[in-house]
N, C-alpha and C positions, 0 to 999 in steps of 0.2 A: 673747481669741480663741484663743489657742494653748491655753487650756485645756479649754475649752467642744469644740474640734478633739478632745484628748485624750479626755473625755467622750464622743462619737462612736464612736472607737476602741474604748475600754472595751465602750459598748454591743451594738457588732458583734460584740464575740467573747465578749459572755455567750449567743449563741446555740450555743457551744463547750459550754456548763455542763448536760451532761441531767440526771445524777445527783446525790444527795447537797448537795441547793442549799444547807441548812442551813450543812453542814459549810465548802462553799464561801463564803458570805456570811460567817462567821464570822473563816476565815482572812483576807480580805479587810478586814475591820474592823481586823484586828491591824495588816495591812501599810499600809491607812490611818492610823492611826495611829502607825506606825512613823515613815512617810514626811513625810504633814504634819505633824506632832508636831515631829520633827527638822528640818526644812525650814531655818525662821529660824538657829538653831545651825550647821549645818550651809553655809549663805551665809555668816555671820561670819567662819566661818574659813578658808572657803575665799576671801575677798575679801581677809583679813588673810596667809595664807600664800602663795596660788597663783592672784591678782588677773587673770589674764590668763583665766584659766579659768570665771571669772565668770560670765558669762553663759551659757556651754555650760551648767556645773549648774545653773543659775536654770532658764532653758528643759526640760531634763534633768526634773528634780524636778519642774516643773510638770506636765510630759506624763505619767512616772510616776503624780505623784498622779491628774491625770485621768483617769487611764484605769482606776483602781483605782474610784474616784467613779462612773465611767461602767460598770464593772461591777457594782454594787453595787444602783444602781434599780433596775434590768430584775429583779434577783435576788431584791429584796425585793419586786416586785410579783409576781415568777410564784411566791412561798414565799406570799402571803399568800392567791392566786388559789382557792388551794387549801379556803378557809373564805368567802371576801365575795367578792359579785358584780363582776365585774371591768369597773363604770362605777362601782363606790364603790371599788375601787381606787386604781384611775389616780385620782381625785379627790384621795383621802384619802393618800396620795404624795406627789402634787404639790402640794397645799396645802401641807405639812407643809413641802415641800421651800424651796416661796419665800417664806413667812411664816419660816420658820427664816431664809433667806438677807437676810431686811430687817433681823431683831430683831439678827446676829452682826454684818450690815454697818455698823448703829448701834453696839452694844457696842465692837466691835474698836477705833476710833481712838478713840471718847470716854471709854471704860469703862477697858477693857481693859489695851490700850498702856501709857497714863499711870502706870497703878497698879501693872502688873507686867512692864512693858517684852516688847519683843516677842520675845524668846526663849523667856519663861515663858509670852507668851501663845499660841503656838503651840505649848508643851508640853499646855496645857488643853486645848488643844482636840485635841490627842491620846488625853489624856486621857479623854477622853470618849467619843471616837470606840473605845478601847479598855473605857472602861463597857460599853458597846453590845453590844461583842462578848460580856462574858461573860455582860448579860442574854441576850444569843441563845445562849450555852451552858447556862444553866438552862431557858430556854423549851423548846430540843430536844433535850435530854439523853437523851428516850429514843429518838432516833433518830441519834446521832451514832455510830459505830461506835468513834471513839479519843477518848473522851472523859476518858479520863484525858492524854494527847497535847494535847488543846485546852486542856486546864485549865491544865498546865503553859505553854504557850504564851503564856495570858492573863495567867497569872501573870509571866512571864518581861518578858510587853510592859511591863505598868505599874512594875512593879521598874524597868526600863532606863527609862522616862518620867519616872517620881516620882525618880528617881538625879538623871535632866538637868536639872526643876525646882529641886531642891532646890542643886545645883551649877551654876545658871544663872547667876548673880554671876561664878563660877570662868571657865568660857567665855567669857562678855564678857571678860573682864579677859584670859584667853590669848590672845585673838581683837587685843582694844585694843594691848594691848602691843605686838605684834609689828606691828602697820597705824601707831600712831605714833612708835614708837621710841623716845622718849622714857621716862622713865618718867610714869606718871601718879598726878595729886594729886588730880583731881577731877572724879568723871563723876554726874552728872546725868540724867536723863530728864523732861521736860516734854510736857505735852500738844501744844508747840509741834516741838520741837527734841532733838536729843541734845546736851546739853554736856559740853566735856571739856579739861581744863585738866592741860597736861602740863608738866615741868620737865625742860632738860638743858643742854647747853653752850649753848645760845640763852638760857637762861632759861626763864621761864615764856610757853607758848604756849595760845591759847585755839581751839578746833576746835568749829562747830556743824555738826552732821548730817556729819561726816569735813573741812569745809571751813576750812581755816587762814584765820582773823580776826585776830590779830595775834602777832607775835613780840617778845617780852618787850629785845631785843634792840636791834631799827631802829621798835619802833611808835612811836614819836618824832617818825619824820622822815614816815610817812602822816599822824599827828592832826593836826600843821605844818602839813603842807602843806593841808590838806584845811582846816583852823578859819583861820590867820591872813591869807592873802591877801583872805577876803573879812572879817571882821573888821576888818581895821586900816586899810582901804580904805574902811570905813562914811561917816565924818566927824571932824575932829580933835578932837570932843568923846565919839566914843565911841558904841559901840550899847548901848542901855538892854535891850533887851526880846530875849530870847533864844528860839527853839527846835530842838531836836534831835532830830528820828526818828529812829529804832533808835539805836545808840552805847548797847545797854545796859550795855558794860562800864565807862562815864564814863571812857573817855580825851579823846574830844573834849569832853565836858563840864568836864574838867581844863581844855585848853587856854582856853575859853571863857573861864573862874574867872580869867585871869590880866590880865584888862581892868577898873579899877576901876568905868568908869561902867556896866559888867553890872549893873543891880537885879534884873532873875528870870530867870532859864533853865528852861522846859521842858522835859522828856525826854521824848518817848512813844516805850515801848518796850514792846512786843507780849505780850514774855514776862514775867513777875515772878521765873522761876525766875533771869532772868541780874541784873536790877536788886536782887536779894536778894541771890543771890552777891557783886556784886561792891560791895555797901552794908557787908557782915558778913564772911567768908571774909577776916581778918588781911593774907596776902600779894597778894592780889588789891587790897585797898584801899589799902595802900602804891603801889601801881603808880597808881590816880589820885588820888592826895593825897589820900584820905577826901571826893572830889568829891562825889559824892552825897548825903554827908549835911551839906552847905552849906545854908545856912537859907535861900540865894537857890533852890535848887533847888528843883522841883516835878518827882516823877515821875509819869508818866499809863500806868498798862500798859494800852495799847489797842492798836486797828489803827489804823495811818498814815493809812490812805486814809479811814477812818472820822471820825478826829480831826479831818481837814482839811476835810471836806465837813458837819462839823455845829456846829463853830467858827464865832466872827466876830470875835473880837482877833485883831490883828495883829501882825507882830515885823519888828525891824528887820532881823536874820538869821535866816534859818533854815538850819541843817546837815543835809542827807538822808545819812545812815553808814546805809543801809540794805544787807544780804547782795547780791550779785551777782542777776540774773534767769535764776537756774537754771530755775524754775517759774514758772506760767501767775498763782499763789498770789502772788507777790512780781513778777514780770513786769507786773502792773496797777500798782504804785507806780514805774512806769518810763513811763508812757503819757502822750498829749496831757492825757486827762482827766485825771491825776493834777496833770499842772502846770497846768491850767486851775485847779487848787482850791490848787496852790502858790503861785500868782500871784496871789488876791483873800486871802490872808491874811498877804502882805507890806505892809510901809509902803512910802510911796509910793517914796522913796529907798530902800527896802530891798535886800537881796542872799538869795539862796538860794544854794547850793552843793551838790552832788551829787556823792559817790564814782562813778565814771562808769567803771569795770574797765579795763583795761591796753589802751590805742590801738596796742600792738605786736602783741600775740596776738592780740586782739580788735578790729580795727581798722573792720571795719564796724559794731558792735555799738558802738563808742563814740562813732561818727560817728552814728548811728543817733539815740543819746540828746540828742545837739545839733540833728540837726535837729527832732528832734521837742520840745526846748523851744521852737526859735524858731517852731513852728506855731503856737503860744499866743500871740504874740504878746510872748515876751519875746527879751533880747538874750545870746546864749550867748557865753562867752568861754573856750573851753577852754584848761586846762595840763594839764602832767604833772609827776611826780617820780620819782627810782627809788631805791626800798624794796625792800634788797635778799632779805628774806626773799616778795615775792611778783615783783619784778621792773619795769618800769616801769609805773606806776600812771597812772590820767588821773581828772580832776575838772573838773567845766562850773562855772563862775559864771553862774547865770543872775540877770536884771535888769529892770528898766524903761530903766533909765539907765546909759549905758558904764560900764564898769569904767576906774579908774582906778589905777596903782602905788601904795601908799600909800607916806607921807614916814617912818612911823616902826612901828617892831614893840616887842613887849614885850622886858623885858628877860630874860635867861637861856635863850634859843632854843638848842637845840642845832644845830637843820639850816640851817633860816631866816634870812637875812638881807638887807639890800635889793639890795647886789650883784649876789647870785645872784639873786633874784627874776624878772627878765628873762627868765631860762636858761627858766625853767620856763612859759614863753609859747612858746618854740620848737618845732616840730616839723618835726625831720627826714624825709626824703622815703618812707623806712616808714612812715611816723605820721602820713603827711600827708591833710588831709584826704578825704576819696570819698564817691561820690552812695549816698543812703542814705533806705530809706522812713520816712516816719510811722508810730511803733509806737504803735496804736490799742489799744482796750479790746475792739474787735469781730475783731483781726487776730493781734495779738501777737507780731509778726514777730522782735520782737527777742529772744525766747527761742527760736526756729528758729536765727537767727544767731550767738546767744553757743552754742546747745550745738554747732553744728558748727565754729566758731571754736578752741572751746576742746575741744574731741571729737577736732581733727588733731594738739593739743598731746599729749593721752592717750593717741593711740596711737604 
């Protein structure tokens, strides 16, 4: 909206342009291309140095570019007006303009992004937009008055563009360093996700799209708490039949490995770029005991919600270690329907278990997720723990059949044990529970509630 607004703009004040369209349309390609060229770069580090400012430049730059864009048509329709009927114009324009707008729309995430990440890829299409320009310098050469001025120009744009592409690696890594402080061991780009695996006095930390997934440090006492309460609670002979959404760095699938009567564990996990990482990547696979590549294991890189609704075996646990419901994209594996399809692919005594985000900062948002298991008709039994690299954590068992303490845990637990086990059924009168909607597939309430929950923490 705010760009299309800026595009508006633009258009108004190409009524400003009597003279010299050529010349105008030209410089305008350059500073197009200046502008969106540099855009992506240009957020990185401003999100990594001067965070708070953020969005002023986001909006900033967008309205700039718009109104560069929105000078540009009008320019290029009344420069061509001047040779073709002006109802093949406006046609031949505007076609160009939104078949162009569908083929960049598809390219950009599928194409694009993956293969040259998006700092390069908004260099290209500076790129281009800077092509443009110096076809328009050879086209009207003999009507540009500084044409040696423009050439130099042209020249000058793609020099500074092909500089930022070719030094885009550079930026990211200026940009990264400083936004996680740490130093970094390993960045990634996925069709899915940014990963980014960083080392410093914590140890080794894992970051997808800037969001801290675990710390090399306390992730111990989250995989604990999250695999062996419902695990060891199964039956005194043990759950046979495993599966695992997301968790593609196999630490919860570590924990799982440590129960003899496990025969299969499933992983489905979305991306392959993380379940490759952390199968091959030397220090990543110390951290889960070379879990992955256990001959009990099966990895499935799918979508969650897909796996679940086109299956028909069952498990006696299943573990959701899915990302928080940042987006509307990951906010459906949060929904009634999600658990309606969690719930006919448990055994009958089964358990499921859900990372359910922190009932302190997010306390409607995790209430939210209990009540919307128990829509389905199963029985939620919420805890918590606190991991002190994100702070106090919450997680639902959901069931057919009450949850009961179990009598015994594996051996070599570090956090874990039946003492404490109690504690972490408790909630204090922060945490305690409050009325909270059904997050539906038609409503998604609960990614409204986590972003302003955790929106009061950000600012």
């Amino acid at each position: 909206g705010s760009y299309l607004f800026a595009m508006g703009v633009g258009s108004w004040l190409s009524k400003f342009f009597d003279r010299q369209l050529p010349a105008h349309f030209l410089r305008i390609e350059l500073l197009v291309a200046l502008a969106g060229g540099l855009l992506p770069a240009i957020l990185f580090l401003t999100n990594a140095y001067i965070p708070g400012s953020f969005r002023w430049v986001l909006y900033g730059m967008v309205g700039v570019v718009g109104i560069f864009v929105g000078l540009e048509i009008p320019l290029v329709m009344r420069i061509l007006k001047r040779n073709v009927a002006f109802k093949d114009v406006v046609s031949q324009v505007l076609t160009f303009d939104y078949l162009g707008a569908l083929a960049v729309s598809i390219a950009f995430p599928l194409i694009l992004v993956p293969q040259l990440g998006l700092i390069r890829t908004g260099l290209l299409f500076g790129l281009l937009n800077a092509a443009v320009a110096v076809w328009a310098l050879w086209m009207f050469r003999f009507e540009l008055r500084q044409f040696k001025a423009h050439a130099l120009a042209c020249g000058a744009t793609l020099a500074v563009l092909a500089a930022a592409f070719v030094g885009a690696d550079h930026i990211t890594t200026l940009a990264e360093d400083k936004f996680y402080q740490d130093r970094i061991v390993f960045t990634a780009a996925s069709p899915y996700q940014r990963i980014v695996v960083t080392q410093g006095k914590l140890g080794h930390r894992l970051f997808l799209n800037g969001n801290l997934q675990f710390a090399e440090r306390d992730e111990y006492r989250y995989h604990e708490a999250l695999v062996h309460p419902a695990m060891a609670a199964f039956s005194a002979s043990g759950p046979k039949r495993v599966a695992v959404l997301g968790g593609g760095d196999g630490m919860a699938v570590r924990e799982v490995l440590k129960y003899p009567s496990v025969e299969s564990v499933t992983l489905v996990e979305l991306d392959p770029a993380m379940t490759k990482l952390f199968s091959e990547q030397p220090t990543l696979v110390k951290l889960n005991n070379n879990a992955l590549k256990s001959p009990k294991v099966k990895v499935v890189n799918t979508d969650a919600f897909a796996w679940l609704e086109q299956g028909s075996d069952t498990f006696d646990i299943i573990i959701v270690d899915l990302p928080d419901p940042t987006n509307f994209s990951i906010g459906k594996l949060y929904t009634n329907s999600f658990y309606s399809l969690l719930d006919k692919r448990l055994s009958a005594s089964g358990y499921a278990v859900i990372q359910t985000t922190s009932p302190l900062v997010a306390r409607k948002s995790y209430w939210t997720v209990a009540t919307t298991i128990e829509s389905v008709g199963l029985t939620a039994t919420p805890y918590h723990a606190h991991v002190p690299s994100f702070g106090e954590w919450g997680f639902i068992i959901a069931s057919r059949r009450p949850w009961h303490q179990p009598k015994s845990l594996p051996s070599g637990l570090r956090f874990l044990d039946l003492t404490s086990m109690p504690v972490l059924l408790d909630f204090p009168l922060d945490m305690a529970r409050v009325p909270a909607e059904v997050n539906r597939l038609s409503n998604q309430v609960l990614v409204t509630t986590y972003e302003d929950e955790w929106g009061k923490v950000a600012h």
